[in-house]
N, CA, C and O atoms as CSV, one atom per row, in Angstrom:
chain,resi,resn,atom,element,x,y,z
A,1,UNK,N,N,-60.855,80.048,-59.857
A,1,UNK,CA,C,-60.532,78.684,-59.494
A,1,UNK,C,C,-60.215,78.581,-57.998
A,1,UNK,O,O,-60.328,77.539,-57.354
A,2,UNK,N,N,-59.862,79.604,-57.570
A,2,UNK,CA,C,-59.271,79.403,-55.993
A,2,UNK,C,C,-60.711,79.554,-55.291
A,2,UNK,O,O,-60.905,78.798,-54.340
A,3,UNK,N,N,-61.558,80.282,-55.583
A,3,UNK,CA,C,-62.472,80.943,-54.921
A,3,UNK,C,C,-63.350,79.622,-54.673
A,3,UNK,O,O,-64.197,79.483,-53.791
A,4,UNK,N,N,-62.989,78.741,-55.583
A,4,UNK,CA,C,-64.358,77.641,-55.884
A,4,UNK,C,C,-63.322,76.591,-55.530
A,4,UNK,O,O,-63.614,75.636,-56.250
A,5,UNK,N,N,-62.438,76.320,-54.918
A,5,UNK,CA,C,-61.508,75.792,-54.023
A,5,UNK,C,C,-61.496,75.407,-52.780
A,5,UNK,O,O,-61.264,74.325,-52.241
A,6,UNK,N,N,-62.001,77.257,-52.099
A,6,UNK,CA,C,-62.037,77.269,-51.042
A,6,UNK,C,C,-63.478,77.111,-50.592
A,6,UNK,O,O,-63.918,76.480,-49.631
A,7,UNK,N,N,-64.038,77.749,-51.405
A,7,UNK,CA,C,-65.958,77.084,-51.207
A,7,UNK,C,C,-65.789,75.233,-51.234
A,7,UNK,O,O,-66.658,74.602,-50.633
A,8,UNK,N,N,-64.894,74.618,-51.797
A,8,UNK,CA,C,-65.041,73.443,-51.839
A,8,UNK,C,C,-65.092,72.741,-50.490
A,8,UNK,O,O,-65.932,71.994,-49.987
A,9,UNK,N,N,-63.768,73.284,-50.009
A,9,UNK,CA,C,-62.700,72.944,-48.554
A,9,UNK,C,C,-63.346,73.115,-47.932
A,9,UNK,O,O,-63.474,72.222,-47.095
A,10,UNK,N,N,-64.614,74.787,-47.741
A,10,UNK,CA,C,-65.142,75.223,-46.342
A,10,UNK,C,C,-66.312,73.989,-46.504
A,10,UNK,O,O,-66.701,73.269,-45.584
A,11,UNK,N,N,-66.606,73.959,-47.423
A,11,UNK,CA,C,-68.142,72.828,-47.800
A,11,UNK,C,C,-67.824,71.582,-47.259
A,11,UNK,O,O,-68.640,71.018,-46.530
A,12,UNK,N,N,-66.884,71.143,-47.485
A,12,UNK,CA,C,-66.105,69.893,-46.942
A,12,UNK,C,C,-65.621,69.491,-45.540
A,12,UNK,O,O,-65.435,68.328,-45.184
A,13,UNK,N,N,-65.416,70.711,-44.699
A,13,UNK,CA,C,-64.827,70.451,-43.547
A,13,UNK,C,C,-66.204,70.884,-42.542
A,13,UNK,O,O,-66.348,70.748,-41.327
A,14,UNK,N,N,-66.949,71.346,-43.378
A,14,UNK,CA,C,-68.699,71.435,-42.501
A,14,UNK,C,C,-69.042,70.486,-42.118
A,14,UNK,O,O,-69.225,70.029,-40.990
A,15,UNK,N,N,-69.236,69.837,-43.913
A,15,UNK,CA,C,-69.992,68.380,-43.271
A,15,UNK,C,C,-69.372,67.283,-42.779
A,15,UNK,O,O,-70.065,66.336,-42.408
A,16,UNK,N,N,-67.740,67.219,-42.682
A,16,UNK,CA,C,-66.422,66.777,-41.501
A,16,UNK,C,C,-67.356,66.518,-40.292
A,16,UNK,O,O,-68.033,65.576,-39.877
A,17,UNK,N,N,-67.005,68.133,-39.820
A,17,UNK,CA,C,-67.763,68.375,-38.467
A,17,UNK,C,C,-68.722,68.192,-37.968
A,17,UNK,O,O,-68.897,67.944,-36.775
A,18,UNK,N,N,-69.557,68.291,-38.861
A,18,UNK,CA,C,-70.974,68.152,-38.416
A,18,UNK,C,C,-71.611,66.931,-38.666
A,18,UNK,O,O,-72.763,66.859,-38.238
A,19,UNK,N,N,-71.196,66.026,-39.202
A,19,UNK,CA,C,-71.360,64.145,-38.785
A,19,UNK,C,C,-70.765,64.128,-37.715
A,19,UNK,O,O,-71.355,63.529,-36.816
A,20,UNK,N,N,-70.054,64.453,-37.537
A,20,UNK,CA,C,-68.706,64.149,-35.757
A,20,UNK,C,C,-69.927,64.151,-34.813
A,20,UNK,O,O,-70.503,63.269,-34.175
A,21,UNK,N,N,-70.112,65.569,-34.981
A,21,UNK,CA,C,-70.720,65.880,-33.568
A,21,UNK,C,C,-72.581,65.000,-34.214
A,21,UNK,O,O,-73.457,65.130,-33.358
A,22,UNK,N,N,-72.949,64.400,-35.249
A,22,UNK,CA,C,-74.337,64.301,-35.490
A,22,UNK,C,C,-73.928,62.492,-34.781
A,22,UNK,O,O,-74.873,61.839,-34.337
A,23,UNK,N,N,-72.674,61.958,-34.766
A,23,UNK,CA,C,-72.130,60.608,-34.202
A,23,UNK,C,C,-72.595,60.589,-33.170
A,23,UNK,O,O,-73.595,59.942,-32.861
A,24,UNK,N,N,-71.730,61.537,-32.214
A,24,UNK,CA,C,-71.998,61.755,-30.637
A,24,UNK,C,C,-73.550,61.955,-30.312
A,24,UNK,O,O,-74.019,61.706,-29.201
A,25,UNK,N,N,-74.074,62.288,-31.066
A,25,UNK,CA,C,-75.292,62.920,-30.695
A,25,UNK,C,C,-76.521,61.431,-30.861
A,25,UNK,O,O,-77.261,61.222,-29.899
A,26,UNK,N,N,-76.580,60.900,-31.580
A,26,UNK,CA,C,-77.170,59.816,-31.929
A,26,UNK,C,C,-76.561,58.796,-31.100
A,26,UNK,O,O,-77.380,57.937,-30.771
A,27,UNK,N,N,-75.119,58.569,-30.553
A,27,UNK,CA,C,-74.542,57.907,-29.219
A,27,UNK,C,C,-75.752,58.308,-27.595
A,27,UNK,O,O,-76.099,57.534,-26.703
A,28,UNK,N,N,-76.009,59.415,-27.742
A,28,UNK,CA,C,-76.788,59.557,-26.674
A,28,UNK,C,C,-78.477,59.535,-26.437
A,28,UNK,O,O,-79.317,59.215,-25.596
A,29,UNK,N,N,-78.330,60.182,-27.966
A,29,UNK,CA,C,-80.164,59.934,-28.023
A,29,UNK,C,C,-80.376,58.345,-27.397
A,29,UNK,O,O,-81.005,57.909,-26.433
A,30,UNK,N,N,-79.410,57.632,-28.591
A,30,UNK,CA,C,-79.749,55.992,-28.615
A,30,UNK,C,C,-79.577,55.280,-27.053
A,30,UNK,O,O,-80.001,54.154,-26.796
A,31,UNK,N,N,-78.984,56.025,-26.223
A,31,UNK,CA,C,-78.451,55.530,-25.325
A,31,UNK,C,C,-79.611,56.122,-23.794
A,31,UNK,O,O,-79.854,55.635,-22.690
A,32,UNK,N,N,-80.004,57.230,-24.439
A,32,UNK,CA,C,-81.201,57.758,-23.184
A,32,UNK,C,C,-82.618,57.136,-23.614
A,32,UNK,O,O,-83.541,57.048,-22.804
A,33,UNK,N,N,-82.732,56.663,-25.100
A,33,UNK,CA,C,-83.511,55.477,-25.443
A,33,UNK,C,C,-83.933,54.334,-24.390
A,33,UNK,O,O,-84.877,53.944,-23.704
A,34,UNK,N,N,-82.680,54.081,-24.707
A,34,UNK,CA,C,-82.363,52.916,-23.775
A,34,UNK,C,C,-82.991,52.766,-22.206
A,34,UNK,O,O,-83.684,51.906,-21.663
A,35,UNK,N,N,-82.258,54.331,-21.660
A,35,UNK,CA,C,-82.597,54.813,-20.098
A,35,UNK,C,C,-84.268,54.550,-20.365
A,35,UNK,O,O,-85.026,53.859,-19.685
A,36,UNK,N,N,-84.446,55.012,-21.078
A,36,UNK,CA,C,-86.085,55.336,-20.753
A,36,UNK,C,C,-86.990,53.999,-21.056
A,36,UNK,O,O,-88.100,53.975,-20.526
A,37,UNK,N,N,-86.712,53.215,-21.629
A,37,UNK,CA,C,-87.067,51.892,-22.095
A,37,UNK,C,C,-86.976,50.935,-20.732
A,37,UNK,O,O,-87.915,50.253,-20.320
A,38,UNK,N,N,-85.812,51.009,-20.185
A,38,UNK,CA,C,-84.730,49.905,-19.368
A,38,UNK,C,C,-85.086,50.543,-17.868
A,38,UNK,O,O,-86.116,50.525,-17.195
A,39,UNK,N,N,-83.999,51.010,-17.693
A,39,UNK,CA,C,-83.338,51.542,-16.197
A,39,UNK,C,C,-84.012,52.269,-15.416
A,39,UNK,O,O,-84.164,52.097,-14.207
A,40,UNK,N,N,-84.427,53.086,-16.059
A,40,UNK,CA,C,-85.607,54.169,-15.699
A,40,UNK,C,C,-86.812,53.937,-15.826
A,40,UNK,O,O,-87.584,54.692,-15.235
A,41,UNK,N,N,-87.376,52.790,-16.657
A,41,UNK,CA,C,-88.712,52.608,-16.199
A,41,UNK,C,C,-89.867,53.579,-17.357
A,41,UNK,O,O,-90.950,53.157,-17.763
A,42,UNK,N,N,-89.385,54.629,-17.618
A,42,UNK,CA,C,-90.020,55.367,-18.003
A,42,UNK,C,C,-91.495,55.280,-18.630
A,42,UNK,O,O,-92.582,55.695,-18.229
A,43,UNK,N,N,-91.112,54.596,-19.736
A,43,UNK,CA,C,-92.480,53.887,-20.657
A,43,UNK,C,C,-93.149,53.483,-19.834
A,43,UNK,O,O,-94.191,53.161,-20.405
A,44,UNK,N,N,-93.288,53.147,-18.147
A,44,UNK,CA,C,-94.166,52.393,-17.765
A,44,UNK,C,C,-95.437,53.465,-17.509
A,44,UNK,O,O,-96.604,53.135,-17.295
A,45,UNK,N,N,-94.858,54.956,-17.593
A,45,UNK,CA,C,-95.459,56.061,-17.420
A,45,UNK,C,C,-96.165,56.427,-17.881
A,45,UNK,O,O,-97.390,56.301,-17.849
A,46,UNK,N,N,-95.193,57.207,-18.652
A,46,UNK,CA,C,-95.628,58.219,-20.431
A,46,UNK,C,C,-95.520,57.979,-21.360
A,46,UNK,O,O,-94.489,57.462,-21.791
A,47,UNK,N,N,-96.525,58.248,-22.059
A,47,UNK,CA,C,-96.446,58.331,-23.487
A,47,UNK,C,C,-95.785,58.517,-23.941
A,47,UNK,O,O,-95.949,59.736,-23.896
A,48,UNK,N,N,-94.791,58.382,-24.601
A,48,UNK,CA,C,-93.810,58.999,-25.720
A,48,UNK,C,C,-93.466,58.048,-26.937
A,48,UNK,O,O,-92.688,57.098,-26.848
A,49,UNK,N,N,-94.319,58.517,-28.387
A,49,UNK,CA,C,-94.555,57.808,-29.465
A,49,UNK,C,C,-93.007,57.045,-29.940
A,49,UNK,O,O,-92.768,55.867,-30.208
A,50,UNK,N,N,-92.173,58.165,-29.914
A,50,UNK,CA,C,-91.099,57.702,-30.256
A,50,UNK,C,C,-90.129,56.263,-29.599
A,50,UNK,O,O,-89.228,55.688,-30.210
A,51,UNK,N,N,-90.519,56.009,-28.530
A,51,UNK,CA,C,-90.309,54.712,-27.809
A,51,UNK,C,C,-91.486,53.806,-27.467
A,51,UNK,O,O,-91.249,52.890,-26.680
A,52,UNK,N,N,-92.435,53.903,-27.836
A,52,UNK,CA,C,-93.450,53.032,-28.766
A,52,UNK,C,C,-94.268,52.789,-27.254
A,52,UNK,O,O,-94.908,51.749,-27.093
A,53,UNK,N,N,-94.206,53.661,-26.342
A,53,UNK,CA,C,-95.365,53.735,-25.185
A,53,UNK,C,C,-96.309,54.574,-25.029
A,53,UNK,O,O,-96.122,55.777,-25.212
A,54,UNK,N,N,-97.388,54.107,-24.692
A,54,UNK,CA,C,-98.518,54.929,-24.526
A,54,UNK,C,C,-98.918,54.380,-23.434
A,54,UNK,O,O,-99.840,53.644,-23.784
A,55,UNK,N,N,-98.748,54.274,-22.056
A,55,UNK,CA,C,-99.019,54.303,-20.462
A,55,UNK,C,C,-99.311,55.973,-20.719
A,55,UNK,O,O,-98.786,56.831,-21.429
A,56,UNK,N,N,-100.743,55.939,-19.485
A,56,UNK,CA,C,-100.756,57.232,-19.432
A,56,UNK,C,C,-101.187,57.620,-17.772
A,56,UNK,O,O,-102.281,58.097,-17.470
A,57,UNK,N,N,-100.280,57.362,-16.956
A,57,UNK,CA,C,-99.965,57.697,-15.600
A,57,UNK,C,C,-99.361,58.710,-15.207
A,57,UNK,O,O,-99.729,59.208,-14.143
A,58,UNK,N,N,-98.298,59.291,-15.922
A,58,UNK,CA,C,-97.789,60.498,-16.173
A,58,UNK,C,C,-98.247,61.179,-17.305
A,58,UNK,O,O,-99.040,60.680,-18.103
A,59,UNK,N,N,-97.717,62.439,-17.414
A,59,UNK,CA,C,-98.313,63.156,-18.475
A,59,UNK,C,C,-97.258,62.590,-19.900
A,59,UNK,O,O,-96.180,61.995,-19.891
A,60,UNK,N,N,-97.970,62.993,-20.847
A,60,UNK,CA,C,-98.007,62.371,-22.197
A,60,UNK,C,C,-96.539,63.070,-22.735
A,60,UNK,O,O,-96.671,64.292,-22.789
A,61,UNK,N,N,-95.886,62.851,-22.933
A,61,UNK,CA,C,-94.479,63.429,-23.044
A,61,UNK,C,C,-95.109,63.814,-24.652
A,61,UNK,O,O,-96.110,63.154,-24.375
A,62,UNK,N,N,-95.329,64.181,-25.731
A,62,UNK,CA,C,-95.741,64.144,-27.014
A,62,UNK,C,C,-96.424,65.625,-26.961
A,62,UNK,O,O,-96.066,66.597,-27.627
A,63,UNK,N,N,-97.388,65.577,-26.107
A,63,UNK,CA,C,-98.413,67.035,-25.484
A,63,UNK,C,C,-97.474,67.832,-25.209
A,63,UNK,O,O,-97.066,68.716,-25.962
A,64,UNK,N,N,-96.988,67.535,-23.917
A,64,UNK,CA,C,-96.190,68.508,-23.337
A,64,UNK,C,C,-94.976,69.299,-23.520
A,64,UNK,O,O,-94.818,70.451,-23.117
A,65,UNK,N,N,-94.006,68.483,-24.254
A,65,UNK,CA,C,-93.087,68.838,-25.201
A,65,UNK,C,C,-91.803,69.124,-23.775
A,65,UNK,O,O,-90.874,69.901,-23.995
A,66,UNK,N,N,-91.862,68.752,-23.053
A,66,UNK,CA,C,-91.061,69.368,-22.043
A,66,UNK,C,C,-89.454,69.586,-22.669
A,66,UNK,O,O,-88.953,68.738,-23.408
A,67,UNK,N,N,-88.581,71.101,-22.180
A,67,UNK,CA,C,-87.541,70.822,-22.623
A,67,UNK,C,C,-86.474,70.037,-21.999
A,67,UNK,O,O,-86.914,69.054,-21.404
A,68,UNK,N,N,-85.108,70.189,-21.955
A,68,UNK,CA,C,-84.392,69.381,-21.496
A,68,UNK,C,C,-84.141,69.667,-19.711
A,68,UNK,O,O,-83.867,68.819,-18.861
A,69,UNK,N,N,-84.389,71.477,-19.490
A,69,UNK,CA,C,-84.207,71.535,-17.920
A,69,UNK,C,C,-85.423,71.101,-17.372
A,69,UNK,O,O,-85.251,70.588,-16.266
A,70,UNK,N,N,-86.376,71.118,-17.677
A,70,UNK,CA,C,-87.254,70.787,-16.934
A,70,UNK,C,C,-87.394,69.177,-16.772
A,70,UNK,O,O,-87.765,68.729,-15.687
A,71,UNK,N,N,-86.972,67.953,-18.299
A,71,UNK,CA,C,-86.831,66.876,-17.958
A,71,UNK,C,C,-85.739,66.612,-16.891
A,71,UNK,O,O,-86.116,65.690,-16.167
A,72,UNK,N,N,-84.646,67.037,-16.567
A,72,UNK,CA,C,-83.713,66.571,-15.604
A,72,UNK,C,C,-83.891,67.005,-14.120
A,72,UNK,O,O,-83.428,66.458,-13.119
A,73,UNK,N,N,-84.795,68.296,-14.225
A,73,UNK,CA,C,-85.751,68.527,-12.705
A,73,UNK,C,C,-86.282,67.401,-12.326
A,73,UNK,O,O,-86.062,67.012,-11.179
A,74,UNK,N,N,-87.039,66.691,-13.149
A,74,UNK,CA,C,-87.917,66.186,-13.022
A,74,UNK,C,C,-87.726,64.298,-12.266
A,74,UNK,O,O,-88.323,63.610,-11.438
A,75,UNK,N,N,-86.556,64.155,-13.167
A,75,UNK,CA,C,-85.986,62.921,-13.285
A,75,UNK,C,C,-85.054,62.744,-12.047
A,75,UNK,O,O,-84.991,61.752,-11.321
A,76,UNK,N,N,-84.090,64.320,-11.917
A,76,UNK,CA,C,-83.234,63.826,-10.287
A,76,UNK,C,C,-83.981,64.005,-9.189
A,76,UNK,O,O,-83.711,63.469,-8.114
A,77,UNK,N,N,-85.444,65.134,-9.473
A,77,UNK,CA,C,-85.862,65.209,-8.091
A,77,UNK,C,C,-86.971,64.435,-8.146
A,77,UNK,O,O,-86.912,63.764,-7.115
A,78,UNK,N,N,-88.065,64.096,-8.813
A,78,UNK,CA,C,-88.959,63.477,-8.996
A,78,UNK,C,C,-89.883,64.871,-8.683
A,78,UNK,O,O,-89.637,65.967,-8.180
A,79,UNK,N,N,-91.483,63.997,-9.457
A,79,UNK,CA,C,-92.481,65.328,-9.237
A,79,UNK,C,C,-93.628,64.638,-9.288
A,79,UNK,O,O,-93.797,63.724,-10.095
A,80,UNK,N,N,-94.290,64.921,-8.649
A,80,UNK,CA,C,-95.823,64.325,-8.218
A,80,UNK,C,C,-95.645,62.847,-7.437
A,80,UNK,O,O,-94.978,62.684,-6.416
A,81,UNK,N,N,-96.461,61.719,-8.218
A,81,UNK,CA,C,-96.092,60.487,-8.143
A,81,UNK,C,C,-94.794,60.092,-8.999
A,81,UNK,O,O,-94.735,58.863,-9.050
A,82,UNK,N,N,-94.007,60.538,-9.510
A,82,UNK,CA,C,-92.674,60.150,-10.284
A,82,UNK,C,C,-91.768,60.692,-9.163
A,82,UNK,O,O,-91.459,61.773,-8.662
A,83,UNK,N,N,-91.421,58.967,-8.991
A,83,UNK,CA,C,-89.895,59.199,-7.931
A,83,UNK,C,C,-88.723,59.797,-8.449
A,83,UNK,O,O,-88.583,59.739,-9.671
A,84,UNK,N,N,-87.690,60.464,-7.650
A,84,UNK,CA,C,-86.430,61.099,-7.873
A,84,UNK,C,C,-85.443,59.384,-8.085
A,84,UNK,O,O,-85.230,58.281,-7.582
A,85,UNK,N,N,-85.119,60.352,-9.299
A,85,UNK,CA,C,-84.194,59.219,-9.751
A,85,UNK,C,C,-82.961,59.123,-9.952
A,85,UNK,O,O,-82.345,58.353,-10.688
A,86,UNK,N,N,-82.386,60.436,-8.846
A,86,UNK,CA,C,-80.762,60.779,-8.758
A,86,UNK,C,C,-80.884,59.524,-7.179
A,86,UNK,O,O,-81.641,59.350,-6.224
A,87,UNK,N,N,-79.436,58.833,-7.822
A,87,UNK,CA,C,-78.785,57.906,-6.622
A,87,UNK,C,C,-79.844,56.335,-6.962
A,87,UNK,O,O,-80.026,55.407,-6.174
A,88,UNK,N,N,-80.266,56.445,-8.046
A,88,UNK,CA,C,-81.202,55.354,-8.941
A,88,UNK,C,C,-80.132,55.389,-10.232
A,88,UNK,O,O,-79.073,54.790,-10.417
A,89,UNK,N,N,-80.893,56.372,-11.058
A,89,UNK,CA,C,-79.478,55.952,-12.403
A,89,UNK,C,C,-78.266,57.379,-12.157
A,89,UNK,O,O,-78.383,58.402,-11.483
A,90,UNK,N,N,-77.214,56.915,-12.966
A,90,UNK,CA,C,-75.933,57.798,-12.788
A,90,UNK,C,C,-76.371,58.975,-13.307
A,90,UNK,O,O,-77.535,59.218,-13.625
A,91,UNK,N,N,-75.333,59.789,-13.402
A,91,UNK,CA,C,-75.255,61.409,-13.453
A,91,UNK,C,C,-75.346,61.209,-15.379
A,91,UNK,O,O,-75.612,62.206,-16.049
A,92,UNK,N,N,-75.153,60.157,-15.908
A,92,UNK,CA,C,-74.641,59.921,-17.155
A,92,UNK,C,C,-76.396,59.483,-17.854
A,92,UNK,O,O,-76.815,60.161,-18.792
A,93,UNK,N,N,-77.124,58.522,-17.376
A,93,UNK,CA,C,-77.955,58.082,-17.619
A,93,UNK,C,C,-79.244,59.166,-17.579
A,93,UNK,O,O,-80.179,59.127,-18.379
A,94,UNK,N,N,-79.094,60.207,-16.411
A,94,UNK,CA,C,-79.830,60.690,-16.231
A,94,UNK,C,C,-80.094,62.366,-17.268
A,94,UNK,O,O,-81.064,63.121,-17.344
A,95,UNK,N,N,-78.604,62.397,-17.974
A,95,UNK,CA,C,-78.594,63.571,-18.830
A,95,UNK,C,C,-78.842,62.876,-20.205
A,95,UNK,O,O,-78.893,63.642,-21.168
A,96,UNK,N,N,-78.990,61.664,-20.424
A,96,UNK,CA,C,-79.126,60.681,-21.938
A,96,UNK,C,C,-80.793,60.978,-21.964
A,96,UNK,O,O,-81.316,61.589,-22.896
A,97,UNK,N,N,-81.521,60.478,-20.851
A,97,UNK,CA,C,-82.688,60.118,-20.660
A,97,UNK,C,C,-83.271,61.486,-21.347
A,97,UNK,O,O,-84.043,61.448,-22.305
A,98,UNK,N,N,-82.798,62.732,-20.728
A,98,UNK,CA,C,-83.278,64.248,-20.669
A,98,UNK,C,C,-82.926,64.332,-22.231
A,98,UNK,O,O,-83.844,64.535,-23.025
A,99,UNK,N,N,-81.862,64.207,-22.593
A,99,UNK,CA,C,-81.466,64.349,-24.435
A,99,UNK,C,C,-82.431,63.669,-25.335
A,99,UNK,O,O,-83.161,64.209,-26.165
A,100,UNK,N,N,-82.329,62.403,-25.051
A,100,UNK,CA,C,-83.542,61.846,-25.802
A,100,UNK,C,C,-84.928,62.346,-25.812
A,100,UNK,O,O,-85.621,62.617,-26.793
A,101,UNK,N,N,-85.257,62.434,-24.392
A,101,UNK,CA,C,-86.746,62.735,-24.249
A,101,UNK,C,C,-87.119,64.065,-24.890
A,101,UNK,O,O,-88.185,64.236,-25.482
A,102,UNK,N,N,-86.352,64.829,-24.766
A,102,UNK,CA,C,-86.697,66.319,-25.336
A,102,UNK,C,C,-86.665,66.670,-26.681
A,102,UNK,O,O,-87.100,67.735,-27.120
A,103,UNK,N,N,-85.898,65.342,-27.670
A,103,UNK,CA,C,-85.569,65.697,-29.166
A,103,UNK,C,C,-86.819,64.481,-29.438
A,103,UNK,O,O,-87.378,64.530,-30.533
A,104,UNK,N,N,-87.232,63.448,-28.491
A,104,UNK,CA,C,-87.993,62.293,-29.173
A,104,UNK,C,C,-89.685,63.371,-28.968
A,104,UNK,O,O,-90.647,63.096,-29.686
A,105,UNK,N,N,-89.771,64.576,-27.877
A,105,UNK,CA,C,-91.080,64.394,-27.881
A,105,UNK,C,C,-91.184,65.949,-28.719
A,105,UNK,O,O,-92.279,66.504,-28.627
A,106,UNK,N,N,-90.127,66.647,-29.503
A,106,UNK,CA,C,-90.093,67.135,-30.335
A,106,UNK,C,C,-90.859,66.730,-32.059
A,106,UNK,O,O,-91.127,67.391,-33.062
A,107,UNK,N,N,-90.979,65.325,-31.660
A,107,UNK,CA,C,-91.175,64.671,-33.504
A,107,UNK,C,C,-92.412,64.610,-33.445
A,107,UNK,O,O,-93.058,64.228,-34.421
């Protein structure tokens, strides 16, 4: 009875935790959504199915799969024709944009 107690408790305080942090996490996807939709321009670019653009001036975010360091290279310094977009959006906007983009061109 204890044993299947504590399997209960550990089972219980998992999935506690792990909505917490699945909250926060969906706070930022939804919110670098946003960046990439809005502020940033992004969609006017790339492709990326998951925010319902297909501009194809930049490379196809879907193909490429880029991860998250290389999206925030990309975004504060700019690369090719894509302007640097540090001192454009905040230090905040610009790590949302990179979160999203890397889990949206994952799907």
């Amino acid at each position: 009875m204890k044993k299947l107690f504590l399997n209960f408790f550990g089972t219980s305080l998992l999935l506690i935790f792990s909505s917490l942090t699945h909250v926060n996490a969906d706070e930022l996807f939804n919110k670098g959504k946003e960046v990439f939709l809005e502020a940033g321009n992004c969609a006017a670019c790339h492709m990326l199915t998951d925010a319902g653009s297909n501009a194809m001036v930049g490379p196809n975010l879907n193909e490429i799969r880029p991860d998250i360091q290389r999206i925030l290279m990309a975004v504060r310094n700019g690369i090719g024709v894509m302007p640097a977009m540090e001192g454009i959006l905040t230090d905040e906007e610009i790590e949302a944009v990179a979160h999203y983009t890397s889990i949206a061109a994952e799907q």
